[in-house]
C-alpha positions in Angstrom: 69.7 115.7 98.5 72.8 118.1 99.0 76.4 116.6 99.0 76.9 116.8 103.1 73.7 114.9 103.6 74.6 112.3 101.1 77.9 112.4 102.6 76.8 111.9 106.0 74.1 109.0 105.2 76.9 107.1 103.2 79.6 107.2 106.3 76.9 106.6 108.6 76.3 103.4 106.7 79.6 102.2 106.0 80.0 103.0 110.1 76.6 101.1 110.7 77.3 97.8 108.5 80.7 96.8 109.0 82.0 94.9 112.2 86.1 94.8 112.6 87.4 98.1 112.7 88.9 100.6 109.6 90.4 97.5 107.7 86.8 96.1 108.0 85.5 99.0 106.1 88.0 100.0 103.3 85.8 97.1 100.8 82.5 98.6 101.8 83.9 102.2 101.4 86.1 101.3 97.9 82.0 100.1 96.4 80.2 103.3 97.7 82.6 106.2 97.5 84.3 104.7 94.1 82.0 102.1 92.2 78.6 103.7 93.5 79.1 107.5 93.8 82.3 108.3 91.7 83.3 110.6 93.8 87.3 108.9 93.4 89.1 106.8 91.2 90.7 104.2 92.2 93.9 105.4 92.1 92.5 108.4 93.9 91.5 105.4 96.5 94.2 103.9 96.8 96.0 107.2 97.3 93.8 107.7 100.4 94.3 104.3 101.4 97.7 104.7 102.0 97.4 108.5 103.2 95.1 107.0 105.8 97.4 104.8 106.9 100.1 106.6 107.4 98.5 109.4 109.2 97.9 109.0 113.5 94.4 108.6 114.3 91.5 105.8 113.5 91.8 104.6 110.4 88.6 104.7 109.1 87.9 108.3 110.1 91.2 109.2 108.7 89.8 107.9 105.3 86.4 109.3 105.8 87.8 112.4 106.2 90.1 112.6 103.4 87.5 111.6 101.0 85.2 114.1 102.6 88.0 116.9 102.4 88.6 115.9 98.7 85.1 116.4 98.4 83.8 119.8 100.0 87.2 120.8 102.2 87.7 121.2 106.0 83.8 120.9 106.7 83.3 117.9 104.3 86.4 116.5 106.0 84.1 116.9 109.4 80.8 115.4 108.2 82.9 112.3 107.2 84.7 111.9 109.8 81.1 112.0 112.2 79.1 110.0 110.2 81.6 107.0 110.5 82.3 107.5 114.1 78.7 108.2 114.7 77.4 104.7 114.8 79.8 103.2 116.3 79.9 106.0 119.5 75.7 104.9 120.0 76.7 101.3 119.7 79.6 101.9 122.7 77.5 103.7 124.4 73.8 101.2 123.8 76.4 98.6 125.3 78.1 100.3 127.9 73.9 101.2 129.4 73.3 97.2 129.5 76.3 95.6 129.9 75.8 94.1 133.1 72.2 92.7 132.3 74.2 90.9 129.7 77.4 90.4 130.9 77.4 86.7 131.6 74.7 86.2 129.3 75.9 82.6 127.5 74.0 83.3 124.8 75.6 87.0 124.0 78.9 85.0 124.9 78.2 82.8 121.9 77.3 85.3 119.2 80.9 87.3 120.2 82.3 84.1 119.2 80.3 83.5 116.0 81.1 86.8 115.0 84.9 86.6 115.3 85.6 84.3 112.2 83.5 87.1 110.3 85.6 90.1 111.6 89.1 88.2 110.8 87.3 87.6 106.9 86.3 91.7 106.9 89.5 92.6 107.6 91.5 89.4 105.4 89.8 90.5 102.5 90.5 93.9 101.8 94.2 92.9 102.3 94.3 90.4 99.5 92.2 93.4 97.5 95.1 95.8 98.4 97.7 93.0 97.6 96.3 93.5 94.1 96.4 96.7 93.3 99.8 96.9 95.2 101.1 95.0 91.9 103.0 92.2 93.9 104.3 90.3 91.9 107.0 87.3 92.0 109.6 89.6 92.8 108.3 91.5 95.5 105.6 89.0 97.2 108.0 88.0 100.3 107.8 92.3 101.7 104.4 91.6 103.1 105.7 88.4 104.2 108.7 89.2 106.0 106.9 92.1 107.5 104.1 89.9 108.8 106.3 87.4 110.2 108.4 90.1 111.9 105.6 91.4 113.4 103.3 89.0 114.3 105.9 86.0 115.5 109.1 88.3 116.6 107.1 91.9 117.7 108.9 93.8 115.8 107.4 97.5 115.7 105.1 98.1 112.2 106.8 101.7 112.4 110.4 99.9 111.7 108.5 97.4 109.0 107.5 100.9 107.1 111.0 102.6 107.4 112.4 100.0 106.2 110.2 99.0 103.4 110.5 103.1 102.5 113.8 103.1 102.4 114.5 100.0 100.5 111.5 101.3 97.8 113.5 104.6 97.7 116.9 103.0 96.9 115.5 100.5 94.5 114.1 103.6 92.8 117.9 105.4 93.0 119.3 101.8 91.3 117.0 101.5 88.9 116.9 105.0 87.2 
C-alpha cells in the first residue's frame, strides 16, 4: 500500500470514529499517526498540536494536514486534510437528505442526548493528555485555570487569553535567562 493510500485510509478513520469535533480527535490521531505508524514523535506531535491550533481553519484538518505535509509535502498535506473531512461531509450530507423523516423522531432525540456526555469525555480527555505533556506543574497549574474561568464565566476572547499567556511566557523567559 503506497504512503497516500495509507494516508488517506488512516484520516478517513480517525474522521469516521470520532464524534466531537478536532479536540475529539487529537487522542485517536496521537495512537495512529505516533504509536501505530511512527510517522512523528511526540514532540513532533505536540509541535503540530500547537501549530494546529494556532493556525485559522478546522482544527482537525489543520493537523491532518500538517502531518500529511510533514509527510509527502503540499499534496500529502491535501490527502490529509480530505480524508478527515471526508466522512464527516457524507455524514452532513446522509443527514441533511433525512432530516425531516427524523426530525421529531423521540427516539433520535434520545440518542443526541446519550451521545453528549460521550462528546464532552472525547474532547475532556485529550486536554488532561495535553495538560501532561504541557509540564504543569505547581507553579504554573492556575494559566489554564484563569484562562478557563475568563472565558467560560466572564467571555473573555481566547485570542486575548493567548496574547497574554505569550507574552507573560516570553518575559518569564527574558527574567529568567
Amino acid at each position: 500500500m503506497g504512503i497516500y493510500t495509507e494516508l488517506f485510509l488512516t484520516f478517513a478513520k480517525i474522521g469516521s470514529f470520532t464524534l466531537g469535533g478536532g479536540y475529539a480527535m487529537v487522542q485517536m490521531m496521537e495512537k495512529e499517526v505516533v504509536d501505530n505508524k511512527h510517522w512523528l514523535d511526540k514532540e513532533e506531535f505536540m509541535d503540530t498540536l500547537i501549530v494546529a491550533q494556532s493556525t485559522p481553519g478546522l482544527f482537525a484538518i489543520d493537523m491532518a494536514s500538517h502531518i500529511g505535509f510533514k509527510l509527502k509535502g503540499v499534496k500529502g498535506g491535501i490527502v490529509g486534510a480530505l480524508a478527515t473531512a471526508l466522512p464527516s461531509i457524507v455524514a452532513i450530507l446522509l443527514i441533511a437528505m433525512f432530516f425531516q423523516t427524523f426530525k421529531g423522531n423521540i427516539y433520535v432525540e434520545k440518542i443526541f442526548m446519550g451521545v453528549r456526555p460521550c462528546v464532552v469525555a472525547l474532547i475532556l480527555a485529550p486536554c488532561f493528555g495535553m495538560a501532561r505533556k504541557a509540564n504543569l506543574n505547581r507553579y504554573n497549574w492556575w494559566i489554564p485555570v484563569v484562562c478557563t474561568v475568563l472565558i467560560a464565566a466572564l467571555g473573555v476572547s481566547p485570542i486575548w487569553c493567548i496574547l497574554a499567556a505569550g507574552l507573560g511566557g516570553f518575559i518569564y523567559g527574558r527574567i529568567k535567562r
